[in-house]
MARVO-66121 format. One record per residue (C-alpha): x, y, z. Coordinates in Angstrom, 1 decimal. Example, Ala and Ser with C-alpha at 12.3 -4.5 7.8 and 13.67 -1.06 7.14 Angstrom:
<rs>
      X      Y      Z
   12.3   -4.5    7.8
   13.7   -1.1    7.1
</rs>
This chain:
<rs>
      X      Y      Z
   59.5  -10.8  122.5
   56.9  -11.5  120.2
   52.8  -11.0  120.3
   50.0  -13.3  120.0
   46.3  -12.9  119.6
   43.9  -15.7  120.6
   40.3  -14.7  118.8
   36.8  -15.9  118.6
   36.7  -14.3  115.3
   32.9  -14.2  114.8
   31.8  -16.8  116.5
   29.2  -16.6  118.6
   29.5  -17.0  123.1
   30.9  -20.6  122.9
   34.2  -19.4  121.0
   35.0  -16.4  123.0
   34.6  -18.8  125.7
   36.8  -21.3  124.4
   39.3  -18.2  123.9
   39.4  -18.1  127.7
   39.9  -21.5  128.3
   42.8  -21.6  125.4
   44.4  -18.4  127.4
   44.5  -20.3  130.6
   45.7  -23.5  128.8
   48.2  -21.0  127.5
   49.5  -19.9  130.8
   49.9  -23.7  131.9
   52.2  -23.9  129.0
   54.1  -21.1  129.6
   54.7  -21.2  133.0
   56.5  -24.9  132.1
   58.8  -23.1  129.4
   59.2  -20.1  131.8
   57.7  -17.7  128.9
   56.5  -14.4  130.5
   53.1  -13.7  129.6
   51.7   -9.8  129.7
   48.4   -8.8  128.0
   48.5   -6.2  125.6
   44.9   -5.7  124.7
   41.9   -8.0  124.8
   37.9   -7.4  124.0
   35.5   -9.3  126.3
   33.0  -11.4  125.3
   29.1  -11.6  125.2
   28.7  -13.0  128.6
   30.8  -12.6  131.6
   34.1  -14.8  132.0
   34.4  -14.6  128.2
   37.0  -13.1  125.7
   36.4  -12.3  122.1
   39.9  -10.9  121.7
   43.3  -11.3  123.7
   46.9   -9.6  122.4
   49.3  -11.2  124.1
   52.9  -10.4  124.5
   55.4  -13.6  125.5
   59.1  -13.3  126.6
   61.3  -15.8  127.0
   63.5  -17.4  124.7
   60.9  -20.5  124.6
   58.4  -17.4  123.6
   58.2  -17.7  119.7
   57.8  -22.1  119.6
   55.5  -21.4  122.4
   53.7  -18.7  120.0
   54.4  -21.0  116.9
   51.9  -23.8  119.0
   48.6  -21.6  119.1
   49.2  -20.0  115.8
   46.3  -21.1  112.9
   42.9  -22.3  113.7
   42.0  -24.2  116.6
   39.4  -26.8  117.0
   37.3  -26.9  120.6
   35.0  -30.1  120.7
   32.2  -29.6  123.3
   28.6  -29.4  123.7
   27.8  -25.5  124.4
   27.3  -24.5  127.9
   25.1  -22.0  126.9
   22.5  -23.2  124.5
   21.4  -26.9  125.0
   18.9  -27.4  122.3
   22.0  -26.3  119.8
   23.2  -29.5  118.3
   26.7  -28.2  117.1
   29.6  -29.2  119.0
   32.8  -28.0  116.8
   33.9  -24.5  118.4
   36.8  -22.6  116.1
   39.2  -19.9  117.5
   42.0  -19.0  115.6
   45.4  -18.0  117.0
   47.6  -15.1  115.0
   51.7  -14.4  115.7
   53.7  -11.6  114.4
   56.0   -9.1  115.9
   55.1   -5.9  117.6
   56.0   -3.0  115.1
   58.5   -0.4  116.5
   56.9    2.8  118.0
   56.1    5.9  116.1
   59.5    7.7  116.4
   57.4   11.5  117.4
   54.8   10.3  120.1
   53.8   13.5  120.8
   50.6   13.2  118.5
   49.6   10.9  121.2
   47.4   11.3  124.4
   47.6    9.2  127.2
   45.7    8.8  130.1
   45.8    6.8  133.3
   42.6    4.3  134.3
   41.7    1.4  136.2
   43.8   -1.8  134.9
   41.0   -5.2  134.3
   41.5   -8.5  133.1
   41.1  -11.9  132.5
   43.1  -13.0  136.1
   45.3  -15.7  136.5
   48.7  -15.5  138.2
   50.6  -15.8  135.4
   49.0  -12.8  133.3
   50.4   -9.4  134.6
   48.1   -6.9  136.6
   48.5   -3.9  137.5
   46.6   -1.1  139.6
   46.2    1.1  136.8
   46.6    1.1  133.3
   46.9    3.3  130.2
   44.9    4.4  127.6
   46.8    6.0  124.7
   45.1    7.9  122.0
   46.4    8.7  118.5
   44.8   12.2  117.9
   44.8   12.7  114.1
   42.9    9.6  113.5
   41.0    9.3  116.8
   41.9    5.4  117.5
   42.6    4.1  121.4
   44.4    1.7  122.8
   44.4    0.0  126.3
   47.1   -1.2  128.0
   47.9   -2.8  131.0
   50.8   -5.1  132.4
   53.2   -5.8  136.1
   55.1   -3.2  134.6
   56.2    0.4  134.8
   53.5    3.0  133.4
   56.2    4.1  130.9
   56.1    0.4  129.8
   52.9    0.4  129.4
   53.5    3.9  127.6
   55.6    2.0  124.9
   53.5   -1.1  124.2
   50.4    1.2  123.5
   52.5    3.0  121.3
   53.3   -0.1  119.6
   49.9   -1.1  119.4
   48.7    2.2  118.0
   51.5    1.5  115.3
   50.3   -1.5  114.6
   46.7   -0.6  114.1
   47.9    2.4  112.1
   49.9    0.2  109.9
   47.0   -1.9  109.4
   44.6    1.1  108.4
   47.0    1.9  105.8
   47.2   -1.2  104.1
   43.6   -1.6  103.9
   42.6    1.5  103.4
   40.6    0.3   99.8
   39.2   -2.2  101.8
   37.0    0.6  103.9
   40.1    1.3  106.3
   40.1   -1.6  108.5
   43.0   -2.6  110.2
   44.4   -5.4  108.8
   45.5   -7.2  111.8
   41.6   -7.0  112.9
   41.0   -9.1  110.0
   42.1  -12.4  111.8
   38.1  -11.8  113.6
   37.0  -13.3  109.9
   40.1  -15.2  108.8
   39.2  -18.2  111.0
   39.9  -22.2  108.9
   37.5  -24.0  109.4
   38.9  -27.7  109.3
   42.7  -28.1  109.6
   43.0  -27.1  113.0
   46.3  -26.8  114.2
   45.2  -28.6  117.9
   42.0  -29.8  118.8
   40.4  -29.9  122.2
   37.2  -31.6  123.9
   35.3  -31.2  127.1
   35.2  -28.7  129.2
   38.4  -29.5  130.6
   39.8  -28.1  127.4
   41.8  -31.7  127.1
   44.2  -31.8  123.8
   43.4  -34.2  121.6
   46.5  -37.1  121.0
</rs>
């Protein structure tokens, strides 16, 4: 098991829409190497059908190389849908890999809460009919979580992801307590993109 977050960083609509299109060039991949794919946590976009943020989680014993592919920046060549006086064509996303931190071993500083499960579709991302939002009471942060899986899953991985963004608060706390993990939203390379794709067929440059 391992996580992976696919991020427009702060890029404007084109890159959270090229985050979509890299999520279901994703699943195409995965669904070759038979990697699981279940989404953690993601942050939609600016305009509909868009994603600044996915966390996904990929099991399998392909899951890591497959993780390994779409970590470091990425390079999307394409003139944007959106705007068509802008002349820029180069779209970056950046792709971030590290292991889901264990659970806080005493949960019960943490609220949770059934709600309506959403997402960005496709048959290889789980759904579910409802999905869960945990909240850590001393410092107020929220998590939602949704997957195929059994609400006390779901329970677990938003513990995870609660210990994750806690860890993250701590190590930046001298850095106006931002999570460091949320720091891949400005860490995007630009140049030395680990793949490159053009068109709006997302096609993978040789």
């Amino acid at each position: 098991m391992i996580w992976l977050q696919l991020t427009a960083n702060t890029g404007p609509a084109e890159c959270c829409l090229g985050v979509r299109k890299a999520l279901q060039r994703l699943l195409q991949e995965a669904a070759a190497m038979a990697v699981t794919v279940s989404v953690v946590e993601q942050v939609d976009g600016p305009i509909a059908g868009t994603l600044r943020s996915i966390v996904l989680q990929l099991d399998g014993e392909q899951g890591a190389q497959l993780a390994r592919r779409w970590s470091g920046s990425l390079l999307w060549v394409c003139q944007s849908p959106y705007r068509a006086q802008v002349r820029r064509k180069n779209w970056f996303l950046q792709g971030a890999v590290w292991m889901p931190p264990q659970a806080p071993a005493d949960d019960g500083a943490i609220l949770y809460e059934a709600t309506r499960a959403s997402g960005p579709g496709g048959q290889h991302v789980n759904k579910t009919d409802s999905a869960v939002r945990a909240t850590h009471v001393a410092s107020g942060l929220s998590v939602k979580v949704q997957s195929q899986r059994s609400q006390h899953a779901n329970k677990k991985l938003a513990a995870q992801l609660l210990a994750s963004k806690l860890a993250g608060l701590m190590a930046a706390a001298h850095e106006n307590s931002r999570s460091a993990r949320h720091m891949q939203h400005h860490n995007a390379e630009r140049g030395n993109a680990v793949r490159s794709f053009e068109g709006t067929g997302f096609i993978e440059r040789g």
